[in-house]
TORSEGU-114064 format. One record per residue (C-alpha): residue in one letter; x, z, y. Coordinates in pm, whole numbers, padded with zeros to 5 digits, always signed. Each point is the difference from the previous one (the first is absolute). Layout:
<nodes>
aXZY
...
</nodes>
This chain:
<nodes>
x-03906+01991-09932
x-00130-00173-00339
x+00243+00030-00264
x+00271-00303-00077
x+00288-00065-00246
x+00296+00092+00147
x+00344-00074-00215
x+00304+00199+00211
x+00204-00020-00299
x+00213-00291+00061
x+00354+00152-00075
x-00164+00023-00403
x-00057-00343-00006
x-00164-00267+00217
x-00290-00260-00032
x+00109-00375-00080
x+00037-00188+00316
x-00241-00263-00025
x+00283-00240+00091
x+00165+00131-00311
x-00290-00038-00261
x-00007-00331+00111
x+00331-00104-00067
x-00028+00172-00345
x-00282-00185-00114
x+00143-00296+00084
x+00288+00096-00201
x-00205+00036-00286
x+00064-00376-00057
x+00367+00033-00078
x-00042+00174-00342
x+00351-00148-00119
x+00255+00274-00093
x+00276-00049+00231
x+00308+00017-00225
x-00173-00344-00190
x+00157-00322+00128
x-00299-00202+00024
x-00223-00076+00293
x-00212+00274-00041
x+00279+00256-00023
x+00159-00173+00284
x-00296+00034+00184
x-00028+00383-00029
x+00394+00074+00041
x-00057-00171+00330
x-00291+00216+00115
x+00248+00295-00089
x+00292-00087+00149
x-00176-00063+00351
x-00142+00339+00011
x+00353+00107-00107
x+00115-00173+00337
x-00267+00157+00199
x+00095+00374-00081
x+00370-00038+00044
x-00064-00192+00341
x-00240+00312+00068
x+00266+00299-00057
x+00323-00228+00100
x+00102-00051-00348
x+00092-00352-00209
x-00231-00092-00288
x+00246+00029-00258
x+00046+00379+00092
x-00415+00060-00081
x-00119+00072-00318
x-00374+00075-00068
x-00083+00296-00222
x-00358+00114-00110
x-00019+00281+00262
x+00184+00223+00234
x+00053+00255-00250
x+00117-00232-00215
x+00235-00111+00217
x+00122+00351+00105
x+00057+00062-00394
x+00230-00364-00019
x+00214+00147+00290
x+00055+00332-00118
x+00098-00111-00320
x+00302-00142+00104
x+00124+00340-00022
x-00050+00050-00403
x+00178-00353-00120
x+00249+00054-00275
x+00335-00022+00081
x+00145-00385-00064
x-00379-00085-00108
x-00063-00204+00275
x+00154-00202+00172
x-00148+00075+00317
x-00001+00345-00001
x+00283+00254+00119
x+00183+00170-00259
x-00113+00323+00145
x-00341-00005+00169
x+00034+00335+00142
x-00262+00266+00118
x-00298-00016+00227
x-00039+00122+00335
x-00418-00056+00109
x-00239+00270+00227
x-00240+00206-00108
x-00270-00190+00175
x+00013-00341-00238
x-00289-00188-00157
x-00075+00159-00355
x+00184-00256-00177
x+00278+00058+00142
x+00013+00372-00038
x-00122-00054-00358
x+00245-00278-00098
x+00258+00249+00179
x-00158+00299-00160
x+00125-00213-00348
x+00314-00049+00058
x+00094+00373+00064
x-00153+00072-00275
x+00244-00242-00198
x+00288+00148+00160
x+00010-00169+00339
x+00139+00154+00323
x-00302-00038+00236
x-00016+00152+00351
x-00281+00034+00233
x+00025+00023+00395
x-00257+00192+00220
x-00216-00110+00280
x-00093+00176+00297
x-00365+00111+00082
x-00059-00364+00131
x+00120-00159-00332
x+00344-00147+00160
x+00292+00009-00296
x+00209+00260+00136
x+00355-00210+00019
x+00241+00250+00019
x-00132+00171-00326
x-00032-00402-00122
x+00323-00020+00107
x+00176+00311-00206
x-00168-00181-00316
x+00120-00320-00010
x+00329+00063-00187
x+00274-00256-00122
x-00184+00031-00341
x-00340-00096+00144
x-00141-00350-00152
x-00248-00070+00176
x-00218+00167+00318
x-00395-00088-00034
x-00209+00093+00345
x-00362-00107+00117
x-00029-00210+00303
x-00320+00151+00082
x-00134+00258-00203
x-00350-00094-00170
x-00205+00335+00092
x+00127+00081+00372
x+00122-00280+00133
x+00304+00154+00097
x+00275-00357+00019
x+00401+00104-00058
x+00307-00134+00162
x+00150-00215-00294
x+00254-00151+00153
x+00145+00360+00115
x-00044+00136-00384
x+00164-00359-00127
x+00294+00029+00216
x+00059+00392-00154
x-00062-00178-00361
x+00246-00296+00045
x+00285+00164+00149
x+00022+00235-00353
x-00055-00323-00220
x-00400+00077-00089
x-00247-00313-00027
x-00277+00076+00246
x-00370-00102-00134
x-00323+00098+00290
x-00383-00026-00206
x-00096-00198+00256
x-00384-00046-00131
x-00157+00201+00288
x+00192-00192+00247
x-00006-00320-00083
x-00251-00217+00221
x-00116+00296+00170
x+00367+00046+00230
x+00288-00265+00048
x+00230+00025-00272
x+00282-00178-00054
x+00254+00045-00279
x+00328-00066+00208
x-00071+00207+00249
x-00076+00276-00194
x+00354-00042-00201
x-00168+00041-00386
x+00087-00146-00281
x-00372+00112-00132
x-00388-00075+00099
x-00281+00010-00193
x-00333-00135+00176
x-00321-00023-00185
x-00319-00228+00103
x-00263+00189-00002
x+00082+00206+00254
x-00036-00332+00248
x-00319-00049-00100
x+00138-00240-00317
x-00064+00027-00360
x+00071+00269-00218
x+00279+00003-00292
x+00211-00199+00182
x+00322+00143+00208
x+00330-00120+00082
x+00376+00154+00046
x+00250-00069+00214
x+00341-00067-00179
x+00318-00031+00229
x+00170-00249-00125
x+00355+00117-00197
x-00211+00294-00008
x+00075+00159-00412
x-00370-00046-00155
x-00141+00108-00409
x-00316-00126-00052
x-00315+00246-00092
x-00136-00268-00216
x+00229-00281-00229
x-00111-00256-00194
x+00040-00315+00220
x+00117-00210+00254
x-00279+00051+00221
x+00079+00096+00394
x+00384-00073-00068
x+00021+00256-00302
x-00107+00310+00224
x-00362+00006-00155
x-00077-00137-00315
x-00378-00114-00027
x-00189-00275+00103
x-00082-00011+00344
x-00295+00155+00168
x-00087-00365+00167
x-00342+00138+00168
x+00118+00315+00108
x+00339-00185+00141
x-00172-00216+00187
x-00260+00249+00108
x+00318+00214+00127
x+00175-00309+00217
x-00351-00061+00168
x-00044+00357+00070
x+00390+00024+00190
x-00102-00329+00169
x-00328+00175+00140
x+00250+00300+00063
x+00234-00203+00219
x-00260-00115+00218
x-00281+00286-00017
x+00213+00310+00038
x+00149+00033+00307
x-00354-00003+00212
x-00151+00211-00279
x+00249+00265+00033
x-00081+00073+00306
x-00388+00032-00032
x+00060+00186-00275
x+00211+00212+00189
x-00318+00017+00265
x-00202+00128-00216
x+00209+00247-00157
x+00058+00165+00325
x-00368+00045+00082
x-00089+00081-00369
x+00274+00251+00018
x-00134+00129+00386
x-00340+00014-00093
x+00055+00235-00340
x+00223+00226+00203
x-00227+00062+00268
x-00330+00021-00247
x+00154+00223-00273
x+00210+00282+00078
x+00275+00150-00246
x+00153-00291-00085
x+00358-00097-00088
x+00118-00432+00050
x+00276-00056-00293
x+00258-00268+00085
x+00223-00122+00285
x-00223-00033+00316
x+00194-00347+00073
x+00231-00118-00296
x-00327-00052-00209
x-00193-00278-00115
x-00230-00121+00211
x-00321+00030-00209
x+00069+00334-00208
x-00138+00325+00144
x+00060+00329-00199
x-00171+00304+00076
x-00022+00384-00172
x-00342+00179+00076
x+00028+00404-00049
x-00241+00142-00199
x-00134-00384-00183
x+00117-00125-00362
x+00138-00406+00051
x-00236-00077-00346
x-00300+00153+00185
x+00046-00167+00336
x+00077-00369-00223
x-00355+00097-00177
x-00175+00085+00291
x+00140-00287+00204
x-00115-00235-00271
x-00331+00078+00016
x-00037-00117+00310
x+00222-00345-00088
x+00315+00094+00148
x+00268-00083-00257
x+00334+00256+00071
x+00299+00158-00264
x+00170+00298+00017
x+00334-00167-00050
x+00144-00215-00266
x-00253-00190-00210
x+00272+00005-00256
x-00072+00419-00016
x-00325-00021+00067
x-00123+00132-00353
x+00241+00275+00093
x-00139+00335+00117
x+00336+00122+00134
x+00037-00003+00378
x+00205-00246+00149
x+00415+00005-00057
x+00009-00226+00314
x-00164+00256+00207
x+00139+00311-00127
x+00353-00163+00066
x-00117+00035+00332
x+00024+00364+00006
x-00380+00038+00022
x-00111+00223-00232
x-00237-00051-00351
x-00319+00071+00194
x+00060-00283+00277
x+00093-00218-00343
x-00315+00044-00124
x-00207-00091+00315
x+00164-00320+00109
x-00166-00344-00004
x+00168-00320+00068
x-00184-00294+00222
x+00202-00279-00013
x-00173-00303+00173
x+00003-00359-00056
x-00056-00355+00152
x-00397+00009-00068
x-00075+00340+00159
x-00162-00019+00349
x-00087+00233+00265
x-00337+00102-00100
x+00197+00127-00317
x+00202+00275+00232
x-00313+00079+00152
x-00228+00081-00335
x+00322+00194-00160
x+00020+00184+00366
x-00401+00030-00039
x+00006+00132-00432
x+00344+00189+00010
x-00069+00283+00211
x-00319+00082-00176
x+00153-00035-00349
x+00272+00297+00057
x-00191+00199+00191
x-00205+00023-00303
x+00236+00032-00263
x+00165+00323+00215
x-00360+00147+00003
x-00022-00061-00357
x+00347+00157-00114
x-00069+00298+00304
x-00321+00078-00203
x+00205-00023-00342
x+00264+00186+00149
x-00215+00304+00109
x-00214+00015-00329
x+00353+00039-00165
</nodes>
């Protein structure tokens, strides 16, 4: 089989829909800043406020309740800040914005952001999983406290694929007082979400995980819901985010959840297809093997597997070679040789860490790209055990 280019690392980021690139450059005429009153300012507040319409129609919210942000992590950051307002200096806020209650299994800037806080004196808490990834409740459950502010939870975690009951955790959070927010970013497009049935006052969402722009997000603000913006300095999306407005990336974003709403429902399940036969085919080609993730309550396209006695950075390198584009988990950690915290949560030990690679696959990949990973794979980590066998037994 002649080598190809390969790119199984959707859940990173994703190409540009050509649908989207298209409605960006056409965008590229309305170079009016949208707070101006004129016609050309007019012109691009309009483009903005339609793809505001399109991604509250596409996760059940109203348009006034969306604000777009710069990125997911961004928009994480916004929502945990709520938590350090001064008392009385703003109006929004609580008086008291209480502690944190998140999992150990959260994007990186979460855990950093929440890493900062307890560091500034914050109370912050984190629940368990169980070796699938699924927030244990009842421990969730013993957290939440009448003095928890807020309770921050994944909808589908970002390196196993492994989707959580919201609703269940925002019904523990509400009845003791807490403001629920889910990072929604992995979900988004990829599963149906919708904000009222999941009960949060929270979502962040960022585009170019639906194969949209990059530096351009959005968050989900319930409306009543107490709000301090990250960034002041003007009027811009109704005072929560100071800055003039991303107009290409916006627009790039509302095209991208308008290819969502009528894309993702068939491409979930081929997705799905081929997961199952990527996943078959590796088990029955490579022995000592270990999946990570829930078998059903996962994303369709993400695929997480640990491979005894292989490195994750020598299987990427090795892979690459031969065009197939994989991570080892977050690209957020990727300069990071530590193995992963999601995995180790798990209960799996350093080891498995270490030799886990994530294939998360995407609207572009085809058939004949499960059968050259099926054909390279086995090959690859059959030769990287020889290799650290014959290391081993120099040693």
């Amino acid at each position: 089989m002649e080598s190809r280019r390969v790119y199984v690392d959707n859940n990173a980021t994703t190409p540009l829909h050509p649908e989207v690139k298209k409605a960006m450059l056409e965008a590229m005429e309305s170079y009016g800043n949208p707070s101006s009153l004129h016609s050309f300012g007019r012109g691009s507040r309009t483009l903005i406020e339609g793809a505001r319409e399109k991604v509250a129609r596409f996760i059940g919210a109203s348009p006034d309740e969306i604000m777009f942000v710069g990125s997911g992590s961004e928009g994480n950051n916004t929502v945990l800040s709520i938590l350090t307002c001064n008392p009385g200096g703003c109006a929004s806020c609580r008086k008291d914005g209480g502690a944190l209650v998140t999992t150990t299994i959260e994007h990186p800037c979460i855990l950093e952001a929440s890493k900062c806080l307890r560091e500034n004196g914050m109370d912050v808490l984190y629940a368990p999983v169980d070796s699938y990834g699924k927030v244990d409740l009842a421990a969730l459950e013993g957290l939440i406290t009448g003095k928890t502010g807020l309770v921050s939870v994944m909808l589908a975690n970002n390196e196993i694929g492994t989707i959580q009951d919201i609703r269940a955790i925002g019904d523990m959070a509400h009845a003791k007082g807490a403001l629920v927010h889910t990072d929604a970013v992995q979900a988004v497009g990829k599963i149906a979400v919708d904000v009222k049935q999941l009960g949060v006052d929270f979502l962040t969402l960022s585009a170019h995980k639906i194969y949209g722009p990059k530096g351009v997000g959005a968050v989900y603000v319930k409306r009543k819901s107490p709000f301090c913006p990250l960034i002041r300095g003007g009027h811009q999306e109704r005072g929560r985010r100071a800055g003039t407005e991303n107009t290409l990336g916006i627009v790039g974003l509302g095209k991208a959840i308008e290819l969502r709403a009528v894309e993702m429902e068939d491409e979930a399940k081929r997705l799905l297809a081929m997961k199952a036969r990527l996943r078959a085919g590796i088990e029955q080609a490579i022995p000592d093997i270990r999946f990570v993730g829930h078998p059903v309550d996962c994303l369709p396209g993400t695929l997480n597997v640990s491979f005894d006695g292989a490195e994750g950075e020598a299987i990427i390198l090795y892979l690459d070679l031969e065009g197939i584009a994989v991570s080892t988990g977050s690209a957020c950690a990727s300069g990071s040789l530590d193995p992963s915290h999601v995995i180790l949560a798990t209960g799996l030990p350093a080891e498995c860490a270490h030799g886990s690679i994530r294939i998360s696959l995407g609207r572009e990949n085809t058939e004949e790209d499960i059968d050259y990973i099926l054909d390279r794979l086995p090959g690859i980590i059959k030769k990287i055990r020889d290799m650290s066998s014959a290391y081993a037994r120099r040693a």
